[in-house]
C-alpha positions in Angstrom: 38.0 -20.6 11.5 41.1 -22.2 10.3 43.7 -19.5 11.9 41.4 -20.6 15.1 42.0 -24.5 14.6 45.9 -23.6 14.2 46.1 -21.5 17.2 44.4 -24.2 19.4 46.1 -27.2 18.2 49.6 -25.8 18.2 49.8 -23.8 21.4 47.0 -25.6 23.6 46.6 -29.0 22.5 43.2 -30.9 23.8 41.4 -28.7 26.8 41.1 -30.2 30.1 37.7 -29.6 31.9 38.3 -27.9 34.9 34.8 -26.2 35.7 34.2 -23.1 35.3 37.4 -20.9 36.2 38.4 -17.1 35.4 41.5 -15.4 35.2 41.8 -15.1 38.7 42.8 -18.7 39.3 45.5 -18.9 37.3 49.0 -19.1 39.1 52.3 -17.6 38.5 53.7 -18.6 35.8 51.1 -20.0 34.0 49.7 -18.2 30.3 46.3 -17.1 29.9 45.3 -16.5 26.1 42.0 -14.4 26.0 42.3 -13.4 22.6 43.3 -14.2 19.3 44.5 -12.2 16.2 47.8 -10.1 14.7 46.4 -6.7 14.9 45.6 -6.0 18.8 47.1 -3.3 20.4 47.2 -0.8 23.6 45.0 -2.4 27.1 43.5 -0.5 29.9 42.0 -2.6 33.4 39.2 -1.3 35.1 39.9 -0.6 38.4 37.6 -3.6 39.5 39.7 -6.1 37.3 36.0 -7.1 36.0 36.9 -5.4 32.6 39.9 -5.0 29.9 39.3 -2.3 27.1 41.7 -2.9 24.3 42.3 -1.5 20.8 42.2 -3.9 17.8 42.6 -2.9 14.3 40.6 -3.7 11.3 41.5 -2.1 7.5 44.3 0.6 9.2 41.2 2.0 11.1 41.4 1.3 15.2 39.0 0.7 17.3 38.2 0.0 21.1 36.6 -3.1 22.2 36.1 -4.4 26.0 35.7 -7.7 27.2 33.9 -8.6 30.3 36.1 -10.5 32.5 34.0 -12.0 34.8 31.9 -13.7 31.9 35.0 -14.6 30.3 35.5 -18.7 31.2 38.8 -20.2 31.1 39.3 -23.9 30.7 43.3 -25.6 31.2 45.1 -27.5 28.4 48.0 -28.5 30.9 51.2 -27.3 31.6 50.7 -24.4 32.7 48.5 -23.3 29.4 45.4 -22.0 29.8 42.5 -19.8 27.0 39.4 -18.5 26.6 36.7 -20.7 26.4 35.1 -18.9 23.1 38.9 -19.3 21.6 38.3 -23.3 21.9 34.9 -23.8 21.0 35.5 -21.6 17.9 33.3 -19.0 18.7 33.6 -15.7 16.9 34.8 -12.9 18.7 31.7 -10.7 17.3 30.2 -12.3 20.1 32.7 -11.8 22.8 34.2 -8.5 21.9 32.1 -5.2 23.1 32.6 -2.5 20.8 33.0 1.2 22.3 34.9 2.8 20.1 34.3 2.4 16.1 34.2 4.8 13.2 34.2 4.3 9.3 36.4 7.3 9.0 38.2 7.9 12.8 40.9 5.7 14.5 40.7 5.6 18.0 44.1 4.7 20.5 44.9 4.7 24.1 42.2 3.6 25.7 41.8 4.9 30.1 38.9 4.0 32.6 37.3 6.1 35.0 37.8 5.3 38.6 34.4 4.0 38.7 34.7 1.7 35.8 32.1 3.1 34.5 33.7 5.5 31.4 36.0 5.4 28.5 38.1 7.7 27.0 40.2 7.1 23.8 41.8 9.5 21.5 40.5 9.2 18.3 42.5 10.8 15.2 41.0 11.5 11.9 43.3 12.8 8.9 46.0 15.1 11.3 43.5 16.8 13.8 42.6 14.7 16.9 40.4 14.6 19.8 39.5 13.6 22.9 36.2 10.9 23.3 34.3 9.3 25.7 31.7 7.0 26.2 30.0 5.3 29.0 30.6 1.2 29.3 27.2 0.0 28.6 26.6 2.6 25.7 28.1 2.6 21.7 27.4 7.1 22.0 30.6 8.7 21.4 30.5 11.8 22.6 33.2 14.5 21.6 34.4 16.9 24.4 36.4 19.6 21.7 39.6 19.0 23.4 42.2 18.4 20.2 45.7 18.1 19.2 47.0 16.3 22.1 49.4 14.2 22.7 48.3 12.0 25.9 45.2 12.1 28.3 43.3 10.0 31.4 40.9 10.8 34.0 41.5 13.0 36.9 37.5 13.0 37.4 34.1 12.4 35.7 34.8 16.5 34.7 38.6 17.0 34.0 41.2 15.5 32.2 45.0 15.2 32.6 46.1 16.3 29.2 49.1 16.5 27.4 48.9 18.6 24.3 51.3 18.1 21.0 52.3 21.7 21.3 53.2 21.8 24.6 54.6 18.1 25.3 56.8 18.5 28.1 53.9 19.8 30.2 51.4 18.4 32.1 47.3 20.5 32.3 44.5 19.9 33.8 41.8 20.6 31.4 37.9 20.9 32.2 35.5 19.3 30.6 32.8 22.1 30.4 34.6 25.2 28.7 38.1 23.7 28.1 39.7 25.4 31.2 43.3 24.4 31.6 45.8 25.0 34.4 49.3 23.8 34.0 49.8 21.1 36.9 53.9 20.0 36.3 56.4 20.6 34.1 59.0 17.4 32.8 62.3 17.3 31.5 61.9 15.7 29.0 58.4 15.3 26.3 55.4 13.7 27.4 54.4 10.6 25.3 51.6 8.6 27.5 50.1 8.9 31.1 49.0 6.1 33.2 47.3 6.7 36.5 47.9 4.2 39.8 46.1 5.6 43.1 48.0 9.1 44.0 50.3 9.2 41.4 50.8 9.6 37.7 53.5 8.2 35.4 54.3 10.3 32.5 55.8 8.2 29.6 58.9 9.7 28.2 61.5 8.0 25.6 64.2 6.7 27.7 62.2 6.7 31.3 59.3 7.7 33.4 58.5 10.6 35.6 56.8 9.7 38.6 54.1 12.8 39.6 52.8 12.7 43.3 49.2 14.2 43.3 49.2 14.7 47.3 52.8 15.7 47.5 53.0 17.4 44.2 56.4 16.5 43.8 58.1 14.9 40.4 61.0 12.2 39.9 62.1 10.9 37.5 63.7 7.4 36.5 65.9 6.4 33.5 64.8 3.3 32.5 65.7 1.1 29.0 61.7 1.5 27.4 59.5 1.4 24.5 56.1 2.1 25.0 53.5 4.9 25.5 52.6 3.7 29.6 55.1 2.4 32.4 54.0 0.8 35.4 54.6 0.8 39.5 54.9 -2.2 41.4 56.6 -2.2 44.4 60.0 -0.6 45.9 61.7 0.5 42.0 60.1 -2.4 40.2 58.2 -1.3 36.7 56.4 -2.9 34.6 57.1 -2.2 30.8 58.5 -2.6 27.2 62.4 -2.8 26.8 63.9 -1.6 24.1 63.3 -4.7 22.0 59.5 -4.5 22.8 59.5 -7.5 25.2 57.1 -7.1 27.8 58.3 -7.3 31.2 59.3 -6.5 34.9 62.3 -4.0 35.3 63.9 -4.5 38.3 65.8 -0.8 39.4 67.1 -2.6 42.8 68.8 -5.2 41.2 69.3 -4.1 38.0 67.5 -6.8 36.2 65.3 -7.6 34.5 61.9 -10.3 34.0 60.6 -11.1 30.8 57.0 -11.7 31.4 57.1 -13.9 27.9 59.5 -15.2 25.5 59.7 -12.9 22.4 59.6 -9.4 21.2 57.1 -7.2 19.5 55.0 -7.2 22.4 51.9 -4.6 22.3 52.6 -2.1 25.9 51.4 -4.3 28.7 49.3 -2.6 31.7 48.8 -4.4 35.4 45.4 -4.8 36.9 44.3 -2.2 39.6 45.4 -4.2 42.6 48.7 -5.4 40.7 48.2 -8.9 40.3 48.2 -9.2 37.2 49.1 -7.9 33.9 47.7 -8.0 29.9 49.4 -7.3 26.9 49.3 -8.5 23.3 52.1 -11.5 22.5 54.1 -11.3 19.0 54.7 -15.0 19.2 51.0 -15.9 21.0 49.1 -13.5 18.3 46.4 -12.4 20.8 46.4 -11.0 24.4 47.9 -12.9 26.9 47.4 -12.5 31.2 49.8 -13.4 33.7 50.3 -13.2 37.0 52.8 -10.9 38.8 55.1 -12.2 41.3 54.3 -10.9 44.8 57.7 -10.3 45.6 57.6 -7.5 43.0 54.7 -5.6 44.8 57.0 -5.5 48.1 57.6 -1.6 49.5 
């Protein structure tokens, strides 16, 4: 309750009732501080922006919470500040955090929605073997579908997966959920290390840049870009969305060749962007808990 009391005090000051407001109102520029603690990590939207899944950590063991958006009220402290109601009224965040993901003995990373919004799946590790889970949003079942050792994974459908695996990283399967079946889809340059998924195409992670995959065109191009991170981001025309080398979280800017810190300091957890790119989450060094911010339109521009 104290670290609570510090956090509010310090970076909010005295809330201003506005009503009852949600993320969506925020404008650009302004902070949004939906949760609170030093051990949060990797963030996945729903495709409906009505939910965040995000990995927090508790005695070296991870595990995947979501929070409902919609239910999620926001009051202003000024200045362009704004939080989680819970996080002002002291509220623990047992009662705002909706497990999915938890295990005594299993650690459990890189959290993806379905399309629908309506499935999880994480990666969950135990010793050196690991696997990937799922489990459906309004359910804590877990259900393991015998696909190990791998390196990467998301949704193509409710039935197969786009899987890297760690002894093949520079190549890119789909593998079936029934039986295992996997067909090579693309081969990279360059190791795989995460996958996110926007629309038609997928971005496969790599250190030092991001390969751009077009499902419809099947086609592969790649861009050198300064990152850290597991996922990378498309806006609009060359603009991505990711960690720099420093871990700040932020816009990088190909056309210009600049870049836009979303926030001031490093350390940042990887950020992800909402489904119809108007936002984006990550986990704040300096704010100790995920943060949301809007994205400048001029970014999302063809």
């Amino acid at each position: 309750m104290y670290n609570y009391l510090i956090f509010i005090t310090v970076i909010f000051g005295f809330s201003l009732g506005e009503g009852s407001l949600t993320y969506r109102n925020i404008d650009y520029g302004d902070y949004l501080a939906i949760t609170y603690g030093n051990k949060q990590g990797e963030i996945d939207w729903d495709n409906s922006g009505n939910n965040l899944a995000f990995v927090w950590s508790n005695n070296n063991v991870k595990k995947v919470f979501r929070l409902n958006l919609n239910r999620l009220s926001i009051t202003s402290a000024g200045n362009g500040f704004y939080s989680a109601d819970y996080l002002n009224e002291v509220i623990s965040n047992k009662k705002v955090y909706i497990p999915v993901f938890s295990s005594e003995d299993t650690s459990f990373s890189d959290p993806k929605w379905n399309k629908k919004g309506s499935k999880i799946l994480s990666i969950g590790k135990f010793e050196t073997k690991n696997e990937i889970f799922i489990a459906n949003k309004t359910s804590t079942i877990i259900t393991g579908t015998k696909i190990k050792d791998v390196e990467a994974a998301h949704w193509k459908n409710d039935t197969t997966f786009y899987v890297v695996y760690r002894n093949n990283p520079n190549q890119l399967f789909e593998t079936t959920l029934m039986g295992g079946h996997k067909k090579l889809i693309i081969e990279t340059q360059f190791p795989i290390i995460g996958i996110s998924k926007q629309n038609k195409t997928i971005l496969l992670t790599s250190k030092g840049g991001v390969s751009e995959f077009s499902i419809k065109a099947q086609s592969l191009i790649w861009f050198r870009i300064p990152i850290k991170g597991k996922t990378v981001w498309r806006l609009g025309r060359l603009n991505f969305v990711g960690l720099n080398k420093n871990g700040n979280a932020q816009i990088l800017d190909l056309n210009n060749a600049s870049t836009h810190p979303f926030c001031f300091g490093d350390n940042n957890g990887t950020p992800a962007i909402s489904g119809d790119r108007k936002f984006v989450a990550f986990y704040s060094d300096s704010f100790k808990g995920i943060i949301v911010k809007r994205i400048d339109k001029k970014f999302l521009v063809e």
